[in-house]
VMD Tcl script that draws the C-alpha trace (Angstrom):
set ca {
  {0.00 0.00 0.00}
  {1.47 3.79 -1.06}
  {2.01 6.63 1.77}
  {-0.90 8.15 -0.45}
  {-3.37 5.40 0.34}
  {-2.60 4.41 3.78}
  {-2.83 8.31 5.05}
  {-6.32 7.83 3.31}
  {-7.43 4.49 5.20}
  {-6.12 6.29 8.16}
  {-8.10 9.22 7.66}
  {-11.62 7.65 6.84}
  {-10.80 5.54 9.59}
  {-10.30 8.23 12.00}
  {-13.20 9.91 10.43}
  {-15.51 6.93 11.08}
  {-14.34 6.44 14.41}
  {-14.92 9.77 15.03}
  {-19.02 9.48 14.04}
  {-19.25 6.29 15.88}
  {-17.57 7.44 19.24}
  {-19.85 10.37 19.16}
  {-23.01 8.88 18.34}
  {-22.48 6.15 20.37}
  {-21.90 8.32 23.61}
  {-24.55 10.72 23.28}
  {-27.26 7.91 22.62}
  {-25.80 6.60 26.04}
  {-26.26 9.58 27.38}
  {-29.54 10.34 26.55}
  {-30.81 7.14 27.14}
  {-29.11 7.44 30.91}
  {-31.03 10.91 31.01}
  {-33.69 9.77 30.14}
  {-34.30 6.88 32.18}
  {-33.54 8.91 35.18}
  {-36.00 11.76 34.30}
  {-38.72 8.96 33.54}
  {-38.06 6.56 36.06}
  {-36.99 3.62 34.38}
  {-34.82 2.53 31.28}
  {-37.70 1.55 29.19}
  {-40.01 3.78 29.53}
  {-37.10 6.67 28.99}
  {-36.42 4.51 25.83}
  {-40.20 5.22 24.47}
  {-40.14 8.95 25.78}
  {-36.79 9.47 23.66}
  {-38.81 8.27 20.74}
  {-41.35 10.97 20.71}
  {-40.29 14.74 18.92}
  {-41.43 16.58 21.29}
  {-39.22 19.94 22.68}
  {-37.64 18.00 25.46}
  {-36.71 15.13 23.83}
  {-34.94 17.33 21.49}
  {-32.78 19.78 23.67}
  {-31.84 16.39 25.44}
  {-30.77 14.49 22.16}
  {-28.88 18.05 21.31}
  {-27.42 18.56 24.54}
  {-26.09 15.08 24.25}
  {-24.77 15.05 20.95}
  {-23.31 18.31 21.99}
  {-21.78 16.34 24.70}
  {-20.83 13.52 22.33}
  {-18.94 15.60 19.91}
  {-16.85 17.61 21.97}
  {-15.71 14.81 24.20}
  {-14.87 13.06 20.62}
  {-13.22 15.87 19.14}
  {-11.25 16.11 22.26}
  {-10.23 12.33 21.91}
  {-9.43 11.95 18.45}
  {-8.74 15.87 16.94}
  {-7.26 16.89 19.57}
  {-5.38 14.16 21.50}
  {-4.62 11.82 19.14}
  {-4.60 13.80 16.04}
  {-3.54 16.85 17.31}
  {-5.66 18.83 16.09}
  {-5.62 22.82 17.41}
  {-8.29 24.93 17.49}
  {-7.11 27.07 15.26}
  {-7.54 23.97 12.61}
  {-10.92 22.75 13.63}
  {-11.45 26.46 13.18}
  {-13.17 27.14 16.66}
  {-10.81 30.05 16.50}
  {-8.15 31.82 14.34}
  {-6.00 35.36 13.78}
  {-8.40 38.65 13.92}
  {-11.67 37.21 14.15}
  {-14.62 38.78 15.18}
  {-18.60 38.18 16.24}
  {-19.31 40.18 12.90}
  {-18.99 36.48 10.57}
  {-21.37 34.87 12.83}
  {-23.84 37.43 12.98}
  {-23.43 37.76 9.35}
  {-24.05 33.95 8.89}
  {-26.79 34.14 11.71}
  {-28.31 36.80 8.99}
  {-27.90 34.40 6.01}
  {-29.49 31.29 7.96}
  {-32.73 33.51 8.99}
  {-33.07 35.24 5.25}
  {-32.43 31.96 3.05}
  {-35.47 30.58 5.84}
  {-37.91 33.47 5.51}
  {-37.12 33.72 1.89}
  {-38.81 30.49 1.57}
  {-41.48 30.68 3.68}
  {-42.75 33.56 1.86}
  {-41.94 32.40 -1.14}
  {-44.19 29.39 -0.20}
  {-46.97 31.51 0.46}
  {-46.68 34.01 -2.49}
  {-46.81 31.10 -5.09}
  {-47.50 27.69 -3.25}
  {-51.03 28.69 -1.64}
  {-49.20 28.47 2.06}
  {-51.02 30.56 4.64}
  {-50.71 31.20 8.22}
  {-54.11 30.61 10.31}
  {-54.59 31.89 13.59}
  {-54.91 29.87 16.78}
  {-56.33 32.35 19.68}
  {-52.76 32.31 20.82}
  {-51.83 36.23 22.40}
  {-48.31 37.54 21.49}
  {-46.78 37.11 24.40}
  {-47.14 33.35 24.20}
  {-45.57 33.68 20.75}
  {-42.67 35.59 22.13}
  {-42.25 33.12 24.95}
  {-42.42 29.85 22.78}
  {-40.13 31.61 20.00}
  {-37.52 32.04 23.02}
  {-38.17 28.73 24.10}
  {-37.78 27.10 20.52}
  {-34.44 29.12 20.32}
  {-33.07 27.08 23.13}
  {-34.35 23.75 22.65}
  {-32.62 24.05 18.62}
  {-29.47 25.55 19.68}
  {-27.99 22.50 21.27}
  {-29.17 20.54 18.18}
  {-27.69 22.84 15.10}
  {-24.03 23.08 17.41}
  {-24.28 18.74 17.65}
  {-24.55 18.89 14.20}
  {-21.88 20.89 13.03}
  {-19.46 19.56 15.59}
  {-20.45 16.21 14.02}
  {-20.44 17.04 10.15}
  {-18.42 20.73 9.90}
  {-16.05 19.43 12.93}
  {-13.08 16.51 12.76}
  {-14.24 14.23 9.79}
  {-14.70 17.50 7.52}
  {-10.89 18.66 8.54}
  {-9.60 15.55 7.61}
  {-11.49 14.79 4.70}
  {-10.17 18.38 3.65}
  {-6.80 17.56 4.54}
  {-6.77 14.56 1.69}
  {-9.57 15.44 -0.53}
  {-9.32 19.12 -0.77}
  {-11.94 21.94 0.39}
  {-14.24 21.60 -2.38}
  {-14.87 17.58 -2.53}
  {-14.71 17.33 1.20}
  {-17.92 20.02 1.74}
  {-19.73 17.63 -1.13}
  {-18.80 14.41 1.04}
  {-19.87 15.88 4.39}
  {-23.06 17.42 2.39}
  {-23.86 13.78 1.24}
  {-23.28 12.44 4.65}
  {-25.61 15.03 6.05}
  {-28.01 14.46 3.29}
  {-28.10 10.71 4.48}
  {-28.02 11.27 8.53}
  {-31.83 12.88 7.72}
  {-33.23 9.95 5.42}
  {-34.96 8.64 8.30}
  {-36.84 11.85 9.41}
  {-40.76 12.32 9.85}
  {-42.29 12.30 6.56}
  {-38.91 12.61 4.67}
  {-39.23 12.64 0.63}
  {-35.86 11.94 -1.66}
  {-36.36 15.93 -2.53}
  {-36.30 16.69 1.26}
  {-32.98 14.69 1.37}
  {-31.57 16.32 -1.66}
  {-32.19 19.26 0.13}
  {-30.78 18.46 3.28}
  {-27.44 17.71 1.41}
  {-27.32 21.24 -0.62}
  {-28.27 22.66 3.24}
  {-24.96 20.89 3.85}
  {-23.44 22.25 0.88}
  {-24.43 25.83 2.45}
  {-22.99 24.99 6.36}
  {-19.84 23.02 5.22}
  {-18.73 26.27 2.80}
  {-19.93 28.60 5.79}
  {-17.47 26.43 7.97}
  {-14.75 28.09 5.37}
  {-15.66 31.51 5.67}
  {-14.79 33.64 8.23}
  {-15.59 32.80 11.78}
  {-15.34 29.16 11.02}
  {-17.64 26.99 12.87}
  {-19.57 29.77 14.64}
  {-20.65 30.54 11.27}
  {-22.09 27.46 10.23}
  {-23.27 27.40 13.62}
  {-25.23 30.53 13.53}
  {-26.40 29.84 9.76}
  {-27.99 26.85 10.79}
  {-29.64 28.09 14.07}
  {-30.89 31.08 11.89}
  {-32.23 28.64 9.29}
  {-33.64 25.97 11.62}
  {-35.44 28.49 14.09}
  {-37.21 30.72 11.83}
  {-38.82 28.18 9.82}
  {-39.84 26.74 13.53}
  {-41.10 30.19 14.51}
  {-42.82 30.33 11.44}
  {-44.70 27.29 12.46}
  {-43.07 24.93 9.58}
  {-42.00 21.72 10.12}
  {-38.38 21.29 10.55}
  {-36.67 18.38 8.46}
  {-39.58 16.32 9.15}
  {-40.26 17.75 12.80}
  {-43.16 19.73 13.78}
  {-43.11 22.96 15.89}
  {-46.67 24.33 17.87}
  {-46.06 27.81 18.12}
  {-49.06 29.99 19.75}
  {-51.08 32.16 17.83}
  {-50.53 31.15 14.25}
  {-50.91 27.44 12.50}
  {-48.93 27.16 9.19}
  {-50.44 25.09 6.31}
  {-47.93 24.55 3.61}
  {-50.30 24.81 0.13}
  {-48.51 22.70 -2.53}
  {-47.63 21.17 -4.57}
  {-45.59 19.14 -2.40}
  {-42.55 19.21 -4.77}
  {-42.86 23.61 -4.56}
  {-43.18 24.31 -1.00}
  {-42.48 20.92 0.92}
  {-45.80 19.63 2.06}
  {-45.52 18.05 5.67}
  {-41.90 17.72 5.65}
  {-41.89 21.29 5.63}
  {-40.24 24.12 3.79}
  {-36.93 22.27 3.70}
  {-38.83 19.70 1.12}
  {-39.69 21.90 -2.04}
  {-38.05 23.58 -4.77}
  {-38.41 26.89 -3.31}
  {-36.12 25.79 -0.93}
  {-33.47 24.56 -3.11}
  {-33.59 27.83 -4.54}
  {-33.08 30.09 -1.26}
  {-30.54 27.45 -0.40}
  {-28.97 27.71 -3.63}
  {-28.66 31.37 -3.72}
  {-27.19 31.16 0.60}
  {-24.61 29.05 -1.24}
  {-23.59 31.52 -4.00}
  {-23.09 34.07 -0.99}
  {-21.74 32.09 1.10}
  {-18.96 30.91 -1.64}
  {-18.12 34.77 -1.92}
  {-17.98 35.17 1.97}
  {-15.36 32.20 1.89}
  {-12.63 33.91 -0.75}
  {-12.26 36.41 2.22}
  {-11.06 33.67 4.76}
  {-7.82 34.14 5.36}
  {-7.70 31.65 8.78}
}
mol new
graphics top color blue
foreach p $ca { graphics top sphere $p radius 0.5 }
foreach p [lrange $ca 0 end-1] q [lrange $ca 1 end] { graphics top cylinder $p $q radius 0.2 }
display resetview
């Protein structure tokens, strides 16, 4: 075997070590949560199950949990890894990039929301909720997706992304990671092969904000501002549904324009907001000097 390929085994290796040690500890701890909170290892087993807003900042706290202890183990320890090259951090950065991408996530979102209800017969129907229940659920949405949208870019913009970088090249390694991401969301409530497709261009979008300045706080903050304002907006979020006070979403159709019950994330008005956050994000990432 050449230097070429073993470095390769060695880094897929590492890479899939990396997923499993991560996934593997935060379903442990979840499922030790759980059972604790529940009283009992089954019945926190069937409670997990549910997508509900608990169930959800546990499974993202844990994750959370899962990932950092993993890129701890593996980028850091044994690979050596910095933080400067999982780019948590790196010469004259600044909050600007992440409020920037925070800006992106939330306009490529609303873009097609509203899109969905200029041309896909989506309307918003009011539920007696007051405004200050909306205000308090949006806040409370906002936490329960933040530990989520941070699990998932340690797991898919974090270690395997450097390394598959490191061998593949920038470029190729964002489309692998995409796929990957694509593929982690196959399984989702009422997922579609569109809705998949979508996911991995969504991935497309995170993995080339991970290259632009601010690193991973700006793929962070592009997918918290993505994932909560279609949740706000009382859309389903790959798959899962949100009750938010005061207004009920119906998505219209077709299905294949604005999503249907899989939400926003499923139609081909997303893959056009998503496709036009990439564009931008591609120019934010030729100003990356890290």
């Amino acid at each position: 075997m050449g230097t070429n390929q073993g470095h390769a085994v060695k880094a897929v290796a590492w890479a899939v070590g990396f997923l499993v040690f991560a996934f593997v500890l935060a379903m442990a701890l979840a499922g030790v949560s759980a059972a604790a909170m529940i009283g009992g290892l089954e019945s926190g087993s069937e409670w997990l199950r549910v997508s509900g807003p608990a169930q959800i900042l546990l499974q993202g706290i844990s994750l959370t949990a899962g990932a950092l202890l993993a890129t701890y183990v593996i980028g850091v320890r044994i690979l050596g890894m910095d933080l400067e090259t999982l780019r948590w951090q790196g010469t004259n950065w600044s909050t600007r990039p992440v409020r920037w991408g925070l800006a992106l996530g939330v306009a490529a979102a609303a873009l097609t929301v509203l899109l969905s209800v200029a041309v896909g017969r989506a309307r918003w129907v009011g539920d007696g909720g007051t405004l200050m229940q909306f205000m308090t659920r949006a806040l409370e949405t906002l936490v329960v997706l933040a530990p989520a949208a941070l699990s998932e870019e340690l797991i898919f913009r974090g270690v395997p992304l450097v390394l598959a970088s490191k061998l593949l090249g920038r470029a190729p390694a964002v489309l692998l990671m995409a796929i990957v991401f694509g593929l982690a969301h196959a399984l989702n409530p009422n997922v579609t092969p569109q809705g998949v497709a979508n996911v991995v261009l969504a991935g497309l979008l995170l993995g080339t904000a991970f290259y632009c300045p601010g690193g991973l706080w700006t793929a962070f903050a592009v997918h918290l501002g993505w994932n909560v304002t279609l949740a706000v907006s009382g859309a389903a979020v790959s798959g899962v549904p949100f009750d938010i006070p005061a207004v009920d979403y119906h998505p219209g159709g077709p299905g294949w324009l604005t999503g249907g019950s899989f939400g926003p994330e499923g139609g081909l008005l997303a893959t056009l907001a998503l496709g036009a956050g990439t564009m931008i994000a591609v120019r934010w990432a030729r100003k990356d000097t890290a």
